[in-house]
N, C-alpha and C positions, 0 to 999 in steps of 0.2 A: 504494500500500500504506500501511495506516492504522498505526502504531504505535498501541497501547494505555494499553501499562504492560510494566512490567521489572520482574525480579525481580531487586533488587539493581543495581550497576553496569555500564556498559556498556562495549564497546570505545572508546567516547569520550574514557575519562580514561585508556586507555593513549595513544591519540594526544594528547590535549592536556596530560596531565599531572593526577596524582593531588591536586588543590589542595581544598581545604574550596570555594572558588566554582565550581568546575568539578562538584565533588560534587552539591552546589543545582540548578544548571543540568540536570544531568545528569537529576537526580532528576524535577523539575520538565519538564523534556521528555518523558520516558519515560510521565506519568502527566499528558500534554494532558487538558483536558476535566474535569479536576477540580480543588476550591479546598481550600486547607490553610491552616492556621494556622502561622505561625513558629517555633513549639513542632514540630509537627507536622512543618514542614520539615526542621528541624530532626536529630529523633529518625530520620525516614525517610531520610534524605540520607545520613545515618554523623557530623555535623556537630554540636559542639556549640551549644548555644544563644545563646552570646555570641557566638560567633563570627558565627550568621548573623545578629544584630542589630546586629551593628557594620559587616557586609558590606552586609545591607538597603535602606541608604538609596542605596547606590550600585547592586544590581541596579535597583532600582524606578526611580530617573532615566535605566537604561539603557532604558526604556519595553520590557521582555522581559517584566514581570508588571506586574498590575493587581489592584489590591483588587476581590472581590466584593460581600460583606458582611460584615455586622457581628452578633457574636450577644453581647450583652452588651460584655464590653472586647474580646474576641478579633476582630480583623479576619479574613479571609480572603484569600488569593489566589491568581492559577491566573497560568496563565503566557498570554501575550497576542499571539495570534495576529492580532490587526486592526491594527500597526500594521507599518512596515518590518522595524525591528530584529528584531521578534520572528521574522517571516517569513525573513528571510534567516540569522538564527540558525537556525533549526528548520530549512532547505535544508541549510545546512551540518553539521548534527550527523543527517541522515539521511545525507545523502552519506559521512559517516565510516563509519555503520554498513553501507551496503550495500557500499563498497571493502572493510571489515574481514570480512563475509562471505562477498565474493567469492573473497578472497583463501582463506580456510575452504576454501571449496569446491573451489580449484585445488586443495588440498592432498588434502584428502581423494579427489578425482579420480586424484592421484598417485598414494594408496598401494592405491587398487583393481587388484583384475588383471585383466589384458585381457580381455576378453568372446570366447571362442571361438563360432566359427558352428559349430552341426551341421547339414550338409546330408543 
């Protein structure tokens, strides 16, 4: 199953923790497959913009994103699935999402009422 995009946050920063880096990540994973500008990260993440220029240099040596291009001064980046980190990051933040779902769904199972047969 392909995640897309999200609209807004995910159960991911209930389990890890409501942090402006986890926010980024968050954002950044939910919306694989496409490249954003810093600003852009930023405003879509809930994160102010210093914030993630001063986090920046440390996501990017975690090798989890990768510059696209460049359209004038704006660089680009999308989050990076071809090397380990990024792989085993994106393992781990769907595994949160599909326990958090699971879990949804026992409950919701809970408060249905029993299915009577008509014979």
């Amino acid at each position: 199953m392909e995640i897309t995009s999200l609209d807004g946050p995910s159960c991911f920063l209930d389990v890890l923790g409501d942090t402006p880096k986890n926010r980024v990540l968050d954002f950044l994973l939910g919306e694989m497959g496409y490249d954003f500008t810093l600003k852009e990260i930023a405003e879509k993440s809930g994160v102010g913009y210093a914030s993630v220029r001063r986090m920046w240099p440390r996501i990017v040596a975690s090798k989890v994103v990768k510059p696209t291009r460049r359209v004038g001064k704006a660089v680009f980046y999308e989050y990076d699935l071809s090397t380990k980190e990024g792989r085993a990051l994106r393992n781990f933040y769907l595994e949160v999402l599909f326990k958090e779902a699971e879990k949804e769904l026992k409950k919701q199972r809970l408060r249905l009422p029993p299915l009577s047969s008509k014979n």
